[in-house]
C-alpha positions as CSV (number, residue, x, y, z in Angstrom):
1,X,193.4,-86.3,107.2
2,X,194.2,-85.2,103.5
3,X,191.2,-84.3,101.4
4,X,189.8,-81.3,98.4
5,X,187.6,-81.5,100.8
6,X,184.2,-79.6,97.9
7,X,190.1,-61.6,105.2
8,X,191.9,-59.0,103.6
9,X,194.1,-57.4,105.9
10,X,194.6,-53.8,106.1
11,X,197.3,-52.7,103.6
12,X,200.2,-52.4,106.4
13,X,199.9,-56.2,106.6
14,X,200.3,-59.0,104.0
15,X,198.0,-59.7,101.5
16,X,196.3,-63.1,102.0
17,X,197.1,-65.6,98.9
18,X,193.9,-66.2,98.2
19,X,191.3,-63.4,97.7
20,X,188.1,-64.3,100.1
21,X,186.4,-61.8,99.4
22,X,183.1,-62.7,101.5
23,X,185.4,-64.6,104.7
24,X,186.1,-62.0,106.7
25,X,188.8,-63.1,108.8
26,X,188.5,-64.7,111.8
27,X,188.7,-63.1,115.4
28,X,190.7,-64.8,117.6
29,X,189.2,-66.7,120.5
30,X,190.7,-65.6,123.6
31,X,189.2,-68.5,126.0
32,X,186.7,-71.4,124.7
33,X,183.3,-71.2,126.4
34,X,182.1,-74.0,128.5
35,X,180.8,-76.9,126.9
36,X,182.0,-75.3,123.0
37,X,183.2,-77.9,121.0
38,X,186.9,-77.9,120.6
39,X,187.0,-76.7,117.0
40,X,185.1,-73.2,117.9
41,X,188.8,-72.6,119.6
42,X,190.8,-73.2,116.8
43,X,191.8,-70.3,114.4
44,X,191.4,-70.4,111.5
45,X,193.3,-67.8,108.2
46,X,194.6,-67.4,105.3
47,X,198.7,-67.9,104.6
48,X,200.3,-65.4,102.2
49,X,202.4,-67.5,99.4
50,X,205.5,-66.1,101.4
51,X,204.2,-67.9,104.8
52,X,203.4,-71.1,103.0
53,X,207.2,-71.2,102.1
54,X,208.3,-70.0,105.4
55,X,206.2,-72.7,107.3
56,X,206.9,-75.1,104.7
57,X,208.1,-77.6,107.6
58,X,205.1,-76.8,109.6
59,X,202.8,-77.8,106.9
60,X,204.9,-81.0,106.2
61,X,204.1,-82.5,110.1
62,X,201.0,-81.7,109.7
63,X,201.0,-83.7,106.3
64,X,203.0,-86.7,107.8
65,X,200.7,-86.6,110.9
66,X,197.1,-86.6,108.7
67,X,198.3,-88.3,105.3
68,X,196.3,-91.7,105.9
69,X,193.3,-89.0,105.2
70,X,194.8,-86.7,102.3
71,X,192.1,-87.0,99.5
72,X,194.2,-86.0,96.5
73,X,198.0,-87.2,97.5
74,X,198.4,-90.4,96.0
75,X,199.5,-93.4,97.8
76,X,202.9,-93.3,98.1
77,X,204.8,-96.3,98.2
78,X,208.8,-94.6,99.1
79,X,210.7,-96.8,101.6
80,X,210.5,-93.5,104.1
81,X,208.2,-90.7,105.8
82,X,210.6,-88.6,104.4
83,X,210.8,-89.4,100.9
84,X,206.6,-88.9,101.5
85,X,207.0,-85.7,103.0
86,X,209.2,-84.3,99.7
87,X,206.7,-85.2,97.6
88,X,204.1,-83.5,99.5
89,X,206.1,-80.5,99.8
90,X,206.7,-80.4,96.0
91,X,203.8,-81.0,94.8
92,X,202.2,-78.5,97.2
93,X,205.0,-75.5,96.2
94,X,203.6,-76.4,92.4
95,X,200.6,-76.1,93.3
96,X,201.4,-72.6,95.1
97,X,202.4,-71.1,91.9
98,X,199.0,-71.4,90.2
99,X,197.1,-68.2,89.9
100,X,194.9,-68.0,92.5
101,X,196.4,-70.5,95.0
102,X,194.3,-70.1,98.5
103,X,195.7,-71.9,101.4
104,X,193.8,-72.0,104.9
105,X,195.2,-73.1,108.6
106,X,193.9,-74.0,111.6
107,X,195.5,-72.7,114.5
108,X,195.0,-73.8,118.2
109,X,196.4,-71.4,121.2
110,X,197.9,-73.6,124.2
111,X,198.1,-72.3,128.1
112,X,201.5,-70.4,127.6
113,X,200.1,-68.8,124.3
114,X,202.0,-70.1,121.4
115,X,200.3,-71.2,118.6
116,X,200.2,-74.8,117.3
117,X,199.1,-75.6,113.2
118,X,196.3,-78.2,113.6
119,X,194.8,-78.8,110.0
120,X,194.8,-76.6,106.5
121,X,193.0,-76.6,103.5
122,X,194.2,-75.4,100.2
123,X,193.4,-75.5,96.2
124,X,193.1,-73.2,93.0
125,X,190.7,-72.2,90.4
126,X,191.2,-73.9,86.8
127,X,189.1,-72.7,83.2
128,X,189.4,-75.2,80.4
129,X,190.6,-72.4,78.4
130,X,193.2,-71.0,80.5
131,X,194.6,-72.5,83.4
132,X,193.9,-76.4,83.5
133,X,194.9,-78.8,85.9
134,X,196.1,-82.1,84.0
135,X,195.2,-84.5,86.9
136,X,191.7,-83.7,85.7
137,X,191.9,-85.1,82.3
138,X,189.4,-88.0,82.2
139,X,187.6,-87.0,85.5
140,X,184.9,-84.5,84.6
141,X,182.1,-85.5,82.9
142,X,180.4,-83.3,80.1
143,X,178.1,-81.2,81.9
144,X,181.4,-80.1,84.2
145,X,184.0,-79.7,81.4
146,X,181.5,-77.1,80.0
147,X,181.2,-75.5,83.3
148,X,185.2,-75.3,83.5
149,X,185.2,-73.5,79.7
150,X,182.8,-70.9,80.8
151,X,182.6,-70.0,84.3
152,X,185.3,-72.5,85.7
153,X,186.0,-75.2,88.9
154,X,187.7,-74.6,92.6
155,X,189.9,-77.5,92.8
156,X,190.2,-78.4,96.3
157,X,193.8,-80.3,95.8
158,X,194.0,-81.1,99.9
159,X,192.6,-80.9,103.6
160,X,194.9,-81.9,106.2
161,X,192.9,-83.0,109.2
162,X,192.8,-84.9,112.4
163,X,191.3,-88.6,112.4
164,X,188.8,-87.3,115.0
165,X,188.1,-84.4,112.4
166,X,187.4,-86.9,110.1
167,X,185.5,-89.3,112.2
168,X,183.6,-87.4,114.6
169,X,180.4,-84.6,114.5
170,X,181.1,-85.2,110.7
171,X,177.7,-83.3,109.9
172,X,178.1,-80.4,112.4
173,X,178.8,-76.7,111.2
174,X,181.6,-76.7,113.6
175,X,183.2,-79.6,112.3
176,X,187.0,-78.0,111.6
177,X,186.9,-79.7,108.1
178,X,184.0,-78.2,106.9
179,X,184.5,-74.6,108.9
180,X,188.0,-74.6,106.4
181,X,186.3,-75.7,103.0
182,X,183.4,-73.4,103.9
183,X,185.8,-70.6,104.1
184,X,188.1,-71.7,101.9
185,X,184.9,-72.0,99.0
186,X,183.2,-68.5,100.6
187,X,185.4,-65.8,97.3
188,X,183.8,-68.6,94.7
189,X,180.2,-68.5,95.3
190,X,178.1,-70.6,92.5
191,X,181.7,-72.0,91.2
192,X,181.3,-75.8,91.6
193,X,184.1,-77.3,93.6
194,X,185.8,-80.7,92.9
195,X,188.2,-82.7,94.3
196,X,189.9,-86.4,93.8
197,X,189.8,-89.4,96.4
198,X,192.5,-92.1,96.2
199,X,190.4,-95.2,95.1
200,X,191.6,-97.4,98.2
201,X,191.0,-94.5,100.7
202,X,187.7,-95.3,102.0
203,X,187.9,-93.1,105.6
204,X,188.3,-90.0,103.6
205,X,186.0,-90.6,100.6
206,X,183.3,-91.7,103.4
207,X,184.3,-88.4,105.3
208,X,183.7,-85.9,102.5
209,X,180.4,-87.2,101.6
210,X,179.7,-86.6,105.2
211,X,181.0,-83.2,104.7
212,X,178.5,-82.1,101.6
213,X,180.6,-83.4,98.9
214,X,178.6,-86.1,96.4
215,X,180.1,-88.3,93.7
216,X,180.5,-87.3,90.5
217,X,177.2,-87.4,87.8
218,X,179.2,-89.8,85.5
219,X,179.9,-92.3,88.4
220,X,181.2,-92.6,91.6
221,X,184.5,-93.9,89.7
222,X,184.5,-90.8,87.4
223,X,184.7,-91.7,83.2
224,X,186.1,-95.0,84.8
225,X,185.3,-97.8,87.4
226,X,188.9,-98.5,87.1
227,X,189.8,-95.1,87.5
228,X,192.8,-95.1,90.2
229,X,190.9,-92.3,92.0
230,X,187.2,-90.8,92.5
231,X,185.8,-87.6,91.8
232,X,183.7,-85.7,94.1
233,X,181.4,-82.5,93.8
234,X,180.9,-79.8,95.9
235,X,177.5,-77.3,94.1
């Protein structure tokens, strides 16, 4: 699924892209216990903005495998998977460059060892005086746009999941979706989150409510009932 879905390292290592200042990072599990649910296996840390380049083609599978549940990519309508995967991969390198850019993955380790990327979760902080992200304009409703001009938002711009992520033990702590935007969130307590639903993409806006998130005061269709996409709230 996509959704936006509302560990420093000691200084011989790199420096995390986002700054989670009360996430720790996570120790890896060296064997699941009987009877865990499956997500308690699966990593889960921050990429520097060097690693998101670098695994750049990593992230775009995971995109092309989840995108029927991406909350914020638009639908789009390209004759290919591929011209779909270059605008994914565009628009996440712009988003990249935004001060403050945190990106999570998921990682699960198979038999032989190796490492496979199973979900991520990324966004970016925006102030209505400063940095503003224009796919906003006409979303937030007044009580949030003052928010943004004094303390700010967390944009949650995507979380790349599994249909079963999406689908199943929705509510539980565990769930992989909400372990990443719980982590993700953890460096911006008392900052309201918010993200953007494609209007038509009822599995994932159903899914984030299951995850915390609620519709936005002004409407579950934002300023708009013909607003091409919805606006959730994560307090």
């Amino acid at each position: 699924m996509t959704a936006h879905k509302p560990a420093h390292p000691a200084t011989s290592r790199p420096r995390p892209v986002g700054s989670h200042r009360n996430s720790p990072e996570e120790p890896m599990p060296h064997a699941r216990r009987r009877g865990a649910p499956p997500e308690e296996g699966e990593f889960v840390r921050a990429l520097t903005r060097r690693q998101v380049d670098d695994r750049m083609g990593e992230l775009d599978a995971l995109y092309a495998r989840t995108a029927t549940c991406a909350p914020r990519e638009p639908t789009y309508g390209g004759p290919s998977g591929q011209d779909r995967g270059t605008a994914f991969q565009r628009r996440l390198a712009e988003h990249a460059r935004r001060p403050g850019f945190e990106l999570l993955v998921a990682e699960a380790v198979g038999s032989s060892g190796a490492k496979a990327l199973t979900a991520c979760a990324y966004g970016f902080p925006v102030h209505r005086a400063g940095s503003w992200w224009r796919d906003l304009d006409g979303y937030l409703p007044q009580d949030l746009l003052d928010l943004a001009a004094v303390d700010g938002l967390f944009v949650v711009a995507g979380i790349l999941v599994e249909r079963r992520v999406r689908t199943q033990d929705q509510t539980r702590d565990w769930n992989l979706a909400r372990r990443l935007q719980k982590r993700l969130l953890g460096g911006h307590t008392g900052v309201p989150a918010v993200t953007l639903v494609d209007g038509g993409d009822l599995e994932s806006y159903r899914a984030l409510l299951a995850w915390g998130w609620r519709p936005s005061p002004a409407g579950t269709w934002g300023t708009s009932r013909f607003a091409p996409r919805r606006l959730l709230v994560l307090r």
